[in-house]
GUKOL-450866 format. One record per residue (C-alpha): x, y, z; residue in three letters. Coordinates in Angstrom, 1 decimal. Layout:
<<X; Y; Z>; "ALA"> ...
This chain:
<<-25.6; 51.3; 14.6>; "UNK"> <<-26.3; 51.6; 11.0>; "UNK"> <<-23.2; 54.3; 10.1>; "UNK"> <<-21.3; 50.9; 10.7>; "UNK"> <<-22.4; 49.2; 7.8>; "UNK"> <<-22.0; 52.4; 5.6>; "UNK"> <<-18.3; 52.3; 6.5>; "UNK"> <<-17.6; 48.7; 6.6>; "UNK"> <<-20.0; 46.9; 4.2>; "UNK"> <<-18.4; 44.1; 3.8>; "UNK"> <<-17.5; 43.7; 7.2>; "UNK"> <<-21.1; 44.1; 8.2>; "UNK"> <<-21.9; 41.7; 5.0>; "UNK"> <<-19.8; 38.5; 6.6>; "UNK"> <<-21.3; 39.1; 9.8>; "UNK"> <<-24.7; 39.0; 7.7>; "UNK"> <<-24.2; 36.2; 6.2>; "UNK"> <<-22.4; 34.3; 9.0>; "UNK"> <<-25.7; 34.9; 11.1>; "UNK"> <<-28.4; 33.8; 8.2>; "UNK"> <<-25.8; 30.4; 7.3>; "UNK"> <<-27.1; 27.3; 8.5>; "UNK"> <<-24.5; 25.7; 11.8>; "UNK"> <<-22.6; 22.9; 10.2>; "UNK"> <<-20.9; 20.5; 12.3>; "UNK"> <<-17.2; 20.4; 11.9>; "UNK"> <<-14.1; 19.5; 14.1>; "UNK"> <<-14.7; 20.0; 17.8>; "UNK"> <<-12.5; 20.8; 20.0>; "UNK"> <<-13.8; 19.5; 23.1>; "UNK"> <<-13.0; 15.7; 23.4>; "UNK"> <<-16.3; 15.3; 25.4>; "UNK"> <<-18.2; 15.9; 22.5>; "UNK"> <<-16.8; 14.5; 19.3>; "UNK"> <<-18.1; 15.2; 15.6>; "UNK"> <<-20.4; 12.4; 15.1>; "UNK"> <<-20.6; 11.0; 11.5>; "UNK"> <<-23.1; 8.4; 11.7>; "UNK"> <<-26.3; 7.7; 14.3>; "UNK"> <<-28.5; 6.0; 12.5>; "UNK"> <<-30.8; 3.3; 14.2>; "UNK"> <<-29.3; 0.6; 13.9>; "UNK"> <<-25.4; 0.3; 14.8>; "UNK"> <<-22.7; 1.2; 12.9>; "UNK"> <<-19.2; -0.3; 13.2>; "UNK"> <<-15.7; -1.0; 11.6>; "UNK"> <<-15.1; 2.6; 9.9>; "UNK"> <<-11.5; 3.0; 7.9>; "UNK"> <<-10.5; 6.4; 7.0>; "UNK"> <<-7.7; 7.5; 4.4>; "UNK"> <<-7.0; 11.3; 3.4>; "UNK"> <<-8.0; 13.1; 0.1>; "UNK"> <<-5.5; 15.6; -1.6>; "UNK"> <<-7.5; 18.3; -0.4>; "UNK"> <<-6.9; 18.0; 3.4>; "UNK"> <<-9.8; 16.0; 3.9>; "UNK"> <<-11.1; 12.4; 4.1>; "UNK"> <<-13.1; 9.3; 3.2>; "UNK"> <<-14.2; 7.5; 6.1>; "UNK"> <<-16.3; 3.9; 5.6>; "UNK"> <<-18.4; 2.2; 7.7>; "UNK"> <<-21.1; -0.8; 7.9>; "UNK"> <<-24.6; 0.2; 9.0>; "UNK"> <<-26.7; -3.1; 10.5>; "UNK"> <<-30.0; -1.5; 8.9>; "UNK"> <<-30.9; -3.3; 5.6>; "UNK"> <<-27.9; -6.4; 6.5>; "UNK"> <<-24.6; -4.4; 7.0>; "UNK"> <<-24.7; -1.7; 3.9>; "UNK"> <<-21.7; -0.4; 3.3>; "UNK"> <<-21.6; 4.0; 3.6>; "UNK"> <<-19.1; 6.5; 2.9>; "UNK"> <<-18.8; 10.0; 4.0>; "UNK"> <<-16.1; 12.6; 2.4>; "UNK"> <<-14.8; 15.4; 4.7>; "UNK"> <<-13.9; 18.3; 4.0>; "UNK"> <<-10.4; 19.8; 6.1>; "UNK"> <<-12.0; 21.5; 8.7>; "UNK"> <<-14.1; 17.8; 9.5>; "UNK"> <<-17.6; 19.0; 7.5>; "UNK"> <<-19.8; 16.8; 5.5>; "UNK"> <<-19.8; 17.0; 2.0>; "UNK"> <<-22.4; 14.2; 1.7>; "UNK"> <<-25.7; 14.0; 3.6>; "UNK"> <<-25.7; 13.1; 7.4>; "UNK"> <<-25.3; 9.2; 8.1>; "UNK"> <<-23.3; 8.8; 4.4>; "UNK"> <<-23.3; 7.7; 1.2>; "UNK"> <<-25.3; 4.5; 0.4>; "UNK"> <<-22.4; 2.9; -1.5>; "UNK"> <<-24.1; -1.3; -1.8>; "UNK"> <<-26.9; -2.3; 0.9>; "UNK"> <<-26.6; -6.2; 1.6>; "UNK"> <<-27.5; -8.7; 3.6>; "UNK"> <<-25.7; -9.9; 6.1>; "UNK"> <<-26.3; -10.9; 9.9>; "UNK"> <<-22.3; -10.1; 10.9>; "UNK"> <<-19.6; -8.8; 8.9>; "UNK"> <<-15.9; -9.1; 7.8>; "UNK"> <<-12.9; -6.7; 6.8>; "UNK"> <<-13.2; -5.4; 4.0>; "UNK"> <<-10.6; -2.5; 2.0>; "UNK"> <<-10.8; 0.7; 1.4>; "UNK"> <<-8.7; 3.4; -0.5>; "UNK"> <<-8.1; 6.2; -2.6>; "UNK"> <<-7.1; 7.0; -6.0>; "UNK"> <<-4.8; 10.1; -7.1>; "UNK"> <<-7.8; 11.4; -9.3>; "UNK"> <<-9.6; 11.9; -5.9>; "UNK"> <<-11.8; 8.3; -5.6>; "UNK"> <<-12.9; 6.4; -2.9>; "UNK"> <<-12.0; 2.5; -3.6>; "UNK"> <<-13.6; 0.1; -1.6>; "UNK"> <<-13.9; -3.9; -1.7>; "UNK"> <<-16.7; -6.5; 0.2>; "UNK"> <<-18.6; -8.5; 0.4>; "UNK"> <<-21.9; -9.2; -1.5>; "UNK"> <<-24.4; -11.5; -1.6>; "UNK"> <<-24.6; -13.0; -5.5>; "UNK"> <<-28.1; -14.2; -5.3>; "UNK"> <<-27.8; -17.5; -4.8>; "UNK"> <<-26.8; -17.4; -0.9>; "UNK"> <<-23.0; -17.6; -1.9>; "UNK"> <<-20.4; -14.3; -1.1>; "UNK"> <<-18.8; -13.0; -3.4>; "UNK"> <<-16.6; -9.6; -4.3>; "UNK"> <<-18.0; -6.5; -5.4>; "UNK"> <<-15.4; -3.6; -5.9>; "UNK"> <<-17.0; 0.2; -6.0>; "UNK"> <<-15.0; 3.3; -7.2>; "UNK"> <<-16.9; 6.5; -5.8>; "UNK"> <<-15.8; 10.0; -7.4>; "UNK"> <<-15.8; 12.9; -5.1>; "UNK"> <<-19.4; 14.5; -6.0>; "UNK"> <<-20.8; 10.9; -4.5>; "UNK"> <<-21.2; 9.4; -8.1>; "UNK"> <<-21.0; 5.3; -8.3>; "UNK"> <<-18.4; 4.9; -11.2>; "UNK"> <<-18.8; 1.4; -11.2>; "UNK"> <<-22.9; 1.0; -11.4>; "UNK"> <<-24.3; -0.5; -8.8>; "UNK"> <<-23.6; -2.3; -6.6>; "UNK"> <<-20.4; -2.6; -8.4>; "UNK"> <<-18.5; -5.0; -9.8>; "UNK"> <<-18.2; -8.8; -9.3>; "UNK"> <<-14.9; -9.7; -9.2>; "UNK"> <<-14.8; -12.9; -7.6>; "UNK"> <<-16.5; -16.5; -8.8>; "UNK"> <<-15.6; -18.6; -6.1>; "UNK"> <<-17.8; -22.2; -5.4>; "UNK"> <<-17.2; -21.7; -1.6>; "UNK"> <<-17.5; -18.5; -0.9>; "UNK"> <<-15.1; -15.1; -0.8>; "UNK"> <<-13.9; -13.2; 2.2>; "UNK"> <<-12.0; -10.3; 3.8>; "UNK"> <<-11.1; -8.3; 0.7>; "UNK"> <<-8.5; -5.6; 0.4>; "UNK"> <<-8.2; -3.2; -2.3>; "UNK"> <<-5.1; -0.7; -3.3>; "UNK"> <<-4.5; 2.0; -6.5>; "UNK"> <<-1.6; 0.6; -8.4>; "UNK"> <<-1.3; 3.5; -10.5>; "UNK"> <<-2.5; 4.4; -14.0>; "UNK"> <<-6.0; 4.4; -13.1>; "UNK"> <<-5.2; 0.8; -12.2>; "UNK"> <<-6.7; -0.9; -8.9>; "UNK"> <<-5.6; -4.0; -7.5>; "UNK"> <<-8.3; -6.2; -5.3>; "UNK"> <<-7.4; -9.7; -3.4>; "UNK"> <<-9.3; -11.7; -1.3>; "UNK"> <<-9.4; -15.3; 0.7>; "UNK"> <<-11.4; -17.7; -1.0>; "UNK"> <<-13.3; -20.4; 0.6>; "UNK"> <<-11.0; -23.0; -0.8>; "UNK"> <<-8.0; -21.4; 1.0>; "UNK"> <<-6.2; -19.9; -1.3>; "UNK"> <<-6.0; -15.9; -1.7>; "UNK"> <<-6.7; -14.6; -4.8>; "UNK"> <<-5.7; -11.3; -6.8>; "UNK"> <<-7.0; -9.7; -9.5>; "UNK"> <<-6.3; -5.8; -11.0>; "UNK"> <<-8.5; -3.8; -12.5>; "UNK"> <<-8.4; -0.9; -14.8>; "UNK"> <<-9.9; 2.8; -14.5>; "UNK"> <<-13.1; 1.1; -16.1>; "UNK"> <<-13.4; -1.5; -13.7>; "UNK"> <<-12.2; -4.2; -16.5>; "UNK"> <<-10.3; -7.3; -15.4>; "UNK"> <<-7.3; -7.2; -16.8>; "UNK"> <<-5.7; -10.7; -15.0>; "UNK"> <<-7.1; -13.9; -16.7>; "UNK"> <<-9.2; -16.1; -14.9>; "UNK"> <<-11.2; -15.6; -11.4>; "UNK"> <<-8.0; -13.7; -10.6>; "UNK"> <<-4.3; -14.9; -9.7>; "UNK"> <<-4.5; -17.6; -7.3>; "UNK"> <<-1.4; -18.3; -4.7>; "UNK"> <<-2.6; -21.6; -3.2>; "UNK"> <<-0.9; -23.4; 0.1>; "UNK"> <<0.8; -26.1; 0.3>; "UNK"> <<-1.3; -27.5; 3.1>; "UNK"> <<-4.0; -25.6; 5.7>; "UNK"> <<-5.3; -22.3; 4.7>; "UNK"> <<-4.0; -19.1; 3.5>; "UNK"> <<-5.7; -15.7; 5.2>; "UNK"> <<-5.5; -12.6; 3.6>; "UNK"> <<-3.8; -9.9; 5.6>; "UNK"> <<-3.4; -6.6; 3.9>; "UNK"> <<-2.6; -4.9; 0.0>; "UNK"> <<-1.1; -1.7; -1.6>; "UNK"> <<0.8; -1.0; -4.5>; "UNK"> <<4.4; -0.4; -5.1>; "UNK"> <<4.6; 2.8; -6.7>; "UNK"> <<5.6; 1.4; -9.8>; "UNK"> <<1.9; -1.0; -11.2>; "UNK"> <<2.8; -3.7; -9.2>; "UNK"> <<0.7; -4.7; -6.1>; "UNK"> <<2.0; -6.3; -2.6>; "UNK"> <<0.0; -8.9; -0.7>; "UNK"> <<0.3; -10.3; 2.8>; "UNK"> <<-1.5; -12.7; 4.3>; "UNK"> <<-1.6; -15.6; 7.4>; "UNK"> <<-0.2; -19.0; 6.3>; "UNK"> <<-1.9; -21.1; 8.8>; "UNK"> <<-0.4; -24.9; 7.6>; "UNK"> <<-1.6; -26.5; 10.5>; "UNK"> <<-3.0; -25.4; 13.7>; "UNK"> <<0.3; -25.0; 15.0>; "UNK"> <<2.3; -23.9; 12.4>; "UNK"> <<0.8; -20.2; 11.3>; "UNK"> <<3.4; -18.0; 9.3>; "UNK"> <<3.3; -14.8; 7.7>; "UNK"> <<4.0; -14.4; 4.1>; "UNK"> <<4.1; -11.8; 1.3>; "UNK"> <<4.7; -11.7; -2.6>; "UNK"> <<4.7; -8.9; -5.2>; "UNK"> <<2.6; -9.0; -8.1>; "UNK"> <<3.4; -7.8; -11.8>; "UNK"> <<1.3; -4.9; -13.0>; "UNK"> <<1.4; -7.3; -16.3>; "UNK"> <<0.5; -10.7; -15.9>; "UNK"> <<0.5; -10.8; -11.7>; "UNK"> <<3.0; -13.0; -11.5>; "UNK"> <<5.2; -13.6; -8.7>; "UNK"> <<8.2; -10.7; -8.9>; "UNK"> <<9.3; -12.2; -5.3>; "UNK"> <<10.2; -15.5; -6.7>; "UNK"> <<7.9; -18.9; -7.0>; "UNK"> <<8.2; -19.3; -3.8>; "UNK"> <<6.6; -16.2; -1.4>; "UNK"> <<9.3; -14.1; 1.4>; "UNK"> <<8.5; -15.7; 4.4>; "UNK"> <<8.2; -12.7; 6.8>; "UNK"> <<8.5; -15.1; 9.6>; "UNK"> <<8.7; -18.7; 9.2>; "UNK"> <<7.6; -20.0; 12.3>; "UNK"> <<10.3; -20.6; 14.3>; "UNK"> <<10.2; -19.2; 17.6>; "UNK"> <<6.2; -19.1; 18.1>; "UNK"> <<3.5; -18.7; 16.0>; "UNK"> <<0.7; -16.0; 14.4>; "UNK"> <<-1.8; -15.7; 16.7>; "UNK"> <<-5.1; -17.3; 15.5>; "UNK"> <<-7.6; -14.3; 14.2>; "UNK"> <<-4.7; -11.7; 13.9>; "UNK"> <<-4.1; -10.4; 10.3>; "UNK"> <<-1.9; -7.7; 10.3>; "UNK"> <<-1.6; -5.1; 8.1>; "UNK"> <<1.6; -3.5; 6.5>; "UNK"> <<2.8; -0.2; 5.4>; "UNK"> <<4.9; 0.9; 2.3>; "UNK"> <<8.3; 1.8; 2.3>; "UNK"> <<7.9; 4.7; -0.3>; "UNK"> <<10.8; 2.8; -2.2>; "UNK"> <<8.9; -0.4; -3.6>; "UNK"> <<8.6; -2.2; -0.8>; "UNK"> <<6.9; -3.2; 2.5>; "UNK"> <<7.3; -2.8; 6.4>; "UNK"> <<5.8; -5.3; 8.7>; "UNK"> <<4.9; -4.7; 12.6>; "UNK"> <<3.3; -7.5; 14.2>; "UNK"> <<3.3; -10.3; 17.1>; "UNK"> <<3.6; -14.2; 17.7>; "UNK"> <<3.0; -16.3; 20.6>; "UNK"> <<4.7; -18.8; 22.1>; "UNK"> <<4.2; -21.0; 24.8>; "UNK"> <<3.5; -18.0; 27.7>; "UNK"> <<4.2; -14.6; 26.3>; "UNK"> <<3.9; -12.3; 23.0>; "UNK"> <<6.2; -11.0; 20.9>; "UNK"> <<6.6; -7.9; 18.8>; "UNK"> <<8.1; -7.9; 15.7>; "UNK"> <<9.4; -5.8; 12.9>; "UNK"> <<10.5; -6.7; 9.2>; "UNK"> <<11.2; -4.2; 6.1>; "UNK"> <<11.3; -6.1; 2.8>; "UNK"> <<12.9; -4.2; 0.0>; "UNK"> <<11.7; -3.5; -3.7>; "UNK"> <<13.6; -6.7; -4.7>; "UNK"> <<11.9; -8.7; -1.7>; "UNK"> <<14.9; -9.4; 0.3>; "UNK"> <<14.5; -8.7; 4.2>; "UNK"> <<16.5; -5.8; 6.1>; "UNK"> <<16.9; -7.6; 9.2>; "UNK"> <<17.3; -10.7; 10.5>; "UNK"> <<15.0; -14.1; 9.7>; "UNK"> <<11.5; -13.6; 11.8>; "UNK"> <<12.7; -9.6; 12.0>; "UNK"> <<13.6; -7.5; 14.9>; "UNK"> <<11.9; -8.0; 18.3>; "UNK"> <<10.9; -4.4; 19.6>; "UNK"> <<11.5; -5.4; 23.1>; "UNK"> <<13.9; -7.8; 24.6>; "UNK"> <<12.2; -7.8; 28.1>; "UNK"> <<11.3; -11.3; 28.2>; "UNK"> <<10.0; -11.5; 31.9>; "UNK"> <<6.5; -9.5; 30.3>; "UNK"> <<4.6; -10.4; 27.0>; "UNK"> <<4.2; -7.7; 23.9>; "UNK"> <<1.0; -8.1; 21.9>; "UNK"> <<-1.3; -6.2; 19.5>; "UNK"> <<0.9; -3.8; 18.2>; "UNK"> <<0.6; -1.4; 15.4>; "UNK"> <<3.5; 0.3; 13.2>; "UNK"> <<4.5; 3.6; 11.5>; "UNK"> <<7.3; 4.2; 9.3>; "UNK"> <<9.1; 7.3; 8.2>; "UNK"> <<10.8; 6.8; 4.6>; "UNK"> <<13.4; 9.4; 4.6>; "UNK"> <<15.5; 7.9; 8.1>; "UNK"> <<14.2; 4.9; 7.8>; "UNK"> <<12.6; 4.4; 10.9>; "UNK"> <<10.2; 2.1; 12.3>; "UNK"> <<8.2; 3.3; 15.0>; "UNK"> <<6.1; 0.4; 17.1>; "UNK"> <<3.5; 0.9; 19.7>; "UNK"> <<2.1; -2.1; 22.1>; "UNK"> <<-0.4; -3.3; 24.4>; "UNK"> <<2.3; -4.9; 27.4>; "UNK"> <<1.2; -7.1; 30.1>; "UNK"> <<2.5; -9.4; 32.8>; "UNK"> <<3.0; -13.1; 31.5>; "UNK"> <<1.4; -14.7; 34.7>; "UNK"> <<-2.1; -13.2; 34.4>; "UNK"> <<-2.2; -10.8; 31.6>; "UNK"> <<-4.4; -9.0; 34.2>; "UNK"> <<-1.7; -6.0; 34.2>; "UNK"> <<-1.4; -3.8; 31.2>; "UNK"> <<0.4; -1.3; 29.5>; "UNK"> <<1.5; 0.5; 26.8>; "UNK"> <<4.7; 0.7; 25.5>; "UNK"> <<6.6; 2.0; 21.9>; "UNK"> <<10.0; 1.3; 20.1>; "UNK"> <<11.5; 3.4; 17.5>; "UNK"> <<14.0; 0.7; 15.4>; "UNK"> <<16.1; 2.3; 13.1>; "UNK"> <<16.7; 1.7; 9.7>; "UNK"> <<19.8; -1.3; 10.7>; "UNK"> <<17.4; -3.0; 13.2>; "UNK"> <<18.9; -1.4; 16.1>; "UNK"> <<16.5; -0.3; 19.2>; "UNK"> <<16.8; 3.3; 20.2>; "UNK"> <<14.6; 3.4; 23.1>; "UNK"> <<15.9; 0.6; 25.8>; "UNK"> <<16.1; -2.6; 25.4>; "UNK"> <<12.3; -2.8; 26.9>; "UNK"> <<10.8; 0.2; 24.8>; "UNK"> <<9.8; 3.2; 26.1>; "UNK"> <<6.8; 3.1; 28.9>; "UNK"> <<3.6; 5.2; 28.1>; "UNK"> <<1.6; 3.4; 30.7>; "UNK"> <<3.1; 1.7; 33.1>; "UNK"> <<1.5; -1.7; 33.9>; "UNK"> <<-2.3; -1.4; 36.1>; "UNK"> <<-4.9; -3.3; 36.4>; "UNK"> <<-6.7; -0.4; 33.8>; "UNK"> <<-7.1; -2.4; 30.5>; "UNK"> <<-5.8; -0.7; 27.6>; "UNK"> <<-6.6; -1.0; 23.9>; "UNK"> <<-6.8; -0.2; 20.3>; "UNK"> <<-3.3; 0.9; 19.5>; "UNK"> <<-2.8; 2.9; 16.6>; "UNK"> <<0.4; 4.3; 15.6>; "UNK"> <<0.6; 7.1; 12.6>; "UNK"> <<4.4; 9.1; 11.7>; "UNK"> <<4.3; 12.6; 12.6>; "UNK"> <<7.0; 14.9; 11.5>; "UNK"> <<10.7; 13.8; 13.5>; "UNK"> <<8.3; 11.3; 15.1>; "UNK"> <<5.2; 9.4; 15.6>; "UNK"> <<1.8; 9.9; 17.1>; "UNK"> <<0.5; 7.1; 19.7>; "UNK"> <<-3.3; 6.6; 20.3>; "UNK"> <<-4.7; 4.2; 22.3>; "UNK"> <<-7.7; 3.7; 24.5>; "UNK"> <<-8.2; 3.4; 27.9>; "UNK"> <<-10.8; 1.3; 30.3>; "UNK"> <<-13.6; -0.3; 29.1>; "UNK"> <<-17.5; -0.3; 29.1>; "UNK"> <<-19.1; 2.9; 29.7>; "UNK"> <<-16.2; 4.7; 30.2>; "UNK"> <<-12.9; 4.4; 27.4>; "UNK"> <<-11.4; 7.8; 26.7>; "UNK"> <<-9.0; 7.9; 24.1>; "UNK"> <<-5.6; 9.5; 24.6>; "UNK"> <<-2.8; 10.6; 22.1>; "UNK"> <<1.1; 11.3; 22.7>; "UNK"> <<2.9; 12.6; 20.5>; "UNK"> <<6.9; 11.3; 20.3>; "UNK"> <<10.0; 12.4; 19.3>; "UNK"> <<12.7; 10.0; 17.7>; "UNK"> <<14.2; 10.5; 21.2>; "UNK"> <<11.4; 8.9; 22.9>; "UNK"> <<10.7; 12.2; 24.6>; "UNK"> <<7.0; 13.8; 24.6>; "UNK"> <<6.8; 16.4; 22.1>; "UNK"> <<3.5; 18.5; 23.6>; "UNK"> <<4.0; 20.2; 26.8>; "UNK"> <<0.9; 18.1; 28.6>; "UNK"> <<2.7; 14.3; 27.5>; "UNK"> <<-0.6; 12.7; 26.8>; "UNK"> <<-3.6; 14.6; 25.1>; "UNK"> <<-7.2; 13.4; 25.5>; "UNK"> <<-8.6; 12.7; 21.9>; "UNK"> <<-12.2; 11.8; 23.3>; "UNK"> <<-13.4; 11.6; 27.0>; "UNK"> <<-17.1; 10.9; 25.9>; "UNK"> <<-18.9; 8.5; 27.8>; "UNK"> <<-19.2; 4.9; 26.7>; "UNK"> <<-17.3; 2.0; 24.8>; "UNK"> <<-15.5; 2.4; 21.8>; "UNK"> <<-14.0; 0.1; 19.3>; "UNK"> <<-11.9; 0.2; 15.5>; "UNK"> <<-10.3; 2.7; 16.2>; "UNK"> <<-8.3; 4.3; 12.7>; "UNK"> <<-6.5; 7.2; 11.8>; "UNK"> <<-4.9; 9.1; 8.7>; "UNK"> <<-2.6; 11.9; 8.4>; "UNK"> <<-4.0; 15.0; 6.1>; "UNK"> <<-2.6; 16.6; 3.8>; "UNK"> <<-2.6; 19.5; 5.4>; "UNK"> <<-0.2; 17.9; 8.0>; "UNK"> <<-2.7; 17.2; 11.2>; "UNK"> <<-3.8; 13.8; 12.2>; "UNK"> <<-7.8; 13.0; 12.1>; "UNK"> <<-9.5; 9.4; 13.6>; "UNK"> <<-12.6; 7.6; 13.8>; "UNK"> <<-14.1; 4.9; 15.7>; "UNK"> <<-17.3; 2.8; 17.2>; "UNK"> <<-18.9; 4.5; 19.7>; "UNK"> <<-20.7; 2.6; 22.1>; "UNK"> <<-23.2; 3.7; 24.7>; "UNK"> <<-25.7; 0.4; 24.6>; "UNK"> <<-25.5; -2.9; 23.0>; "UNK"> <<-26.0; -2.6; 19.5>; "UNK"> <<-26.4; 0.8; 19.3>; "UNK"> <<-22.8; 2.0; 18.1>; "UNK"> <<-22.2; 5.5; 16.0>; "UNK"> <<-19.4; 6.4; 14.2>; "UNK"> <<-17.1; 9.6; 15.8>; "UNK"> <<-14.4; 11.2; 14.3>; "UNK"> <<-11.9; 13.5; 15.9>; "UNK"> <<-8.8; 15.6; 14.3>; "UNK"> <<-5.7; 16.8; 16.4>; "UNK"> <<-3.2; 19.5; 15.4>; "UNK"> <<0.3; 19.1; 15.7>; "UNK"> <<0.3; 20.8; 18.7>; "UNK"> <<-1.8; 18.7; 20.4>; "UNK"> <<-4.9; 21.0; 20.1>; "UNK"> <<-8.0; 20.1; 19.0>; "UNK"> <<-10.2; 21.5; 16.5>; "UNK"> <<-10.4; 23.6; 13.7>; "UNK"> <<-8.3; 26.5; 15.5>; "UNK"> <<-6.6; 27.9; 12.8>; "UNK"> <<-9.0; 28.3; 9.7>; "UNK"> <<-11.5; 31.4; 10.3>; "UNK"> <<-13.8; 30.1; 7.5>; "UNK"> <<-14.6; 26.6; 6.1>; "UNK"> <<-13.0; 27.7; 2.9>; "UNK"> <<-9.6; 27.8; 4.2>; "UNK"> <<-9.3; 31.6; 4.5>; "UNK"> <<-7.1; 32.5; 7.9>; "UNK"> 
């Protein structure tokens, strides 16, 4: 009906257009079939994500084809590619396995990330990369060597400081962590193969980094100073000189007494907003787990009590692998838990505190149940704020079949969505690393390891409104016209 078109041109000229336009993949909203961000040959594992200022994201990833390279993709709001399919070639290496490694974002728009590298003489070191939003290395390539270390350098972290400024820390092989800051240019601005804090006995692990708001960077990491004796610890760093601001002597998150970290487990922090740093995590003691929390203030003197709060104070089942939220305005810390039975860990569950900002539990004494205890394992526990909240993902299962579920809470404990619990994926196969951010634009958006055969994983993102709803359902075009 051609009259049409003389009426409503450019009605008829959207419809054109829209027809003619190349399909571009973008948020689904099925949980059966998930945007998929990498499938290249080989496998690709341990993605982080953080969001842009634009409503989008940076998500990370190491692909096994040419030794674990490291790729980045940007997304746009509505979950489109800005880059080419399978990423952004950021360093290729080679490597057999891999290791954590940091990534973050500057407020001019960058993607910062840390790793590993091979110098050329079969020694790691640390390579830090800063990657403008148009895909352009601003560092060269592969980036630049930060680290000089006779033994080797691992698990690096990296965090904007502010300024342009970038801070980077790592374990080195000798034990000590080491930190070093950077400025817009990538210039070492710290003397020496960075600042060193070095133990007084054992090891020290590197556990997580960010800035304070103010040039000054926070570091946590595993003081393991014997086999039995493994502490958490954390200092501040001066945007100066990186000395210590938290005294000569590091805060002693928890000291030891009472259990111990659990070998392997690093765990991360978040900021306060105010300076300083909040701390979820878990120890173990002779038969069960415990979940702790811990806010250290911009001065680096602890909220609560020694060893911080325990989130739950059933002590007839053990709390493990948890992960925290904060919100900065109430001052609330919201935990969520992988549960099971002491006798054969066989029975599991998933469980979440809210403690609020004078230690106190507000949801029982034992948390508040999201899955009761089954024999059903359940796994990678994520928990993000949401507005008078927190979001709860976790994973279900194992093998070929682990959906991934989110709840959404209110700081009553009650569900906030009329269905309780909300499938994020329900695609077939394993999945693993599972990590989430919070846009700008206020919805939540994931990714993980997907996992159909043995080395064979992709990397699948996800977003969810605040409604529980998945999927692009409120924008008409990618633009952000509604």
């Amino acid at each position: 009906m051609p009259f049409l078109c003389l009426k409503l041109p450019l009605a008829c000229l959207v419809l054109l257009l829209c027809s003619m336009a190349p399909a571009q993949a973008q948020w689904s909203s099925n949980p059966a079939s998930n945007l998929v961000l990498a499938d290249g040959s080989g496998e690709q594992v341990q993605p982080k994500m953080v969001a842009t200022s634009d409503g989008g994201f940076y998500v990370s990833w190491f692909d096994s084809n040419n030794g674990y390279s490291v790729y980045l993709q940007r997304l746009s709001a509505d979950g489109v590619e800005q880059w080419a399919h399978n990423g952004l070639l950021v360093a290729a290496r080679n490597f057999t396995s891999t290791q954590d490694y940091g990534l973050a974002i500057d407020p001019d728009g960058n993607a910062l990330l840390s790793f590993r590298y091979n110098d050329g003489g079969g020694i790691a070191q640390i390579l830090a990369q800063k990657v403008a939003a148009n895909g352009t290395l601003q560092w060269g390539s592969p980036g630049i060597f930060l680290s000089a270390d006779a033994s080797g350098a691992n698990s690096p972290k990296i965090a904007s400081i502010g300024g342009g400024n970038v801070a980077v820390a790592w374990s080195g092989g000798d034990g000590a962590i080491r930190v070093q800051k950077l400025n817009a240019a990538g210039a070492a601005q710290w003397a020496g193969n960075g600042v060193a804090v070095v133990p007084p006995s054992g090891f020290f692990y590197l556990a997580d980094l960010h800035g304070d708001g103010a040039g000054n960077a926070i570091a946590s990491w595993s003081a393991q100073l014997s086999f039995s004796n493994r502490q958490l610890w954390t200092q501040k760093f001066a945007a100066a000189d990186g000395a210590g601001l938290w005294g000569a002597t590091p805060v002693k998150v928890f000291d030891g007494v009472g259990g111990a970290m659990q070998l392997g487990n690093f765990p991360p922090f978040v900021s306060d907003g105010a300076g300083g740093a909040v701390f979820v995590w878990y120890t173990v003691g002779v038969s069960a787990g415990t979940v702790r929390v811990q806010r250290v203030n911009a001065a680096g003197i602890a909220a609560f009590a020694q060893n911080g709060v325990e989130a739950s104070a059933n002590s007839a089942q053990s709390h493990v692998s948890p992960s925290g939220a904060f919100d900065p305005v109430s001052g609330d810390t919201y935990a969520l838990w992988r549960e099971t039975d002491i006798a054969t860990q066989g029975q599991i569950g998933v469980y979440a505190q809210r403690i609020d900002s004078s230690g106190a539990r507000q949801w029982g004494s034992g948390g508040k149940v999201l899955v009761p205890l089954a024999a059903t394992d359940q796994s990678q526990m994520l928990a993000l704020p949401a507005p008078g909240g927190m979001l709860a993902v976790w994973a279900s299962g194992g093998g070929s079949s682990m959906p991934i579920h989110v709840a959404r809470l209110g700081t009553d404990g009650n569900y906030v969505w009329p269905a309780s619990i909300v499938d994020l994926s329900s695609a077939p196969g394993a999945v693993a690393r599972t990590v989430g951010a919070i846009s700008s634009s206020g919805f939540a958006a994931f990714a993980w390891t997907a996992t159909l055969t043995s080395f064979s994983g992709d990397i699948h993102a996800q977003n969810i409104n605040l409604d529980g709803s998945l999927g692009d359902s409120d924008r008409f075009f990618g633009s952000g016209f509604e």
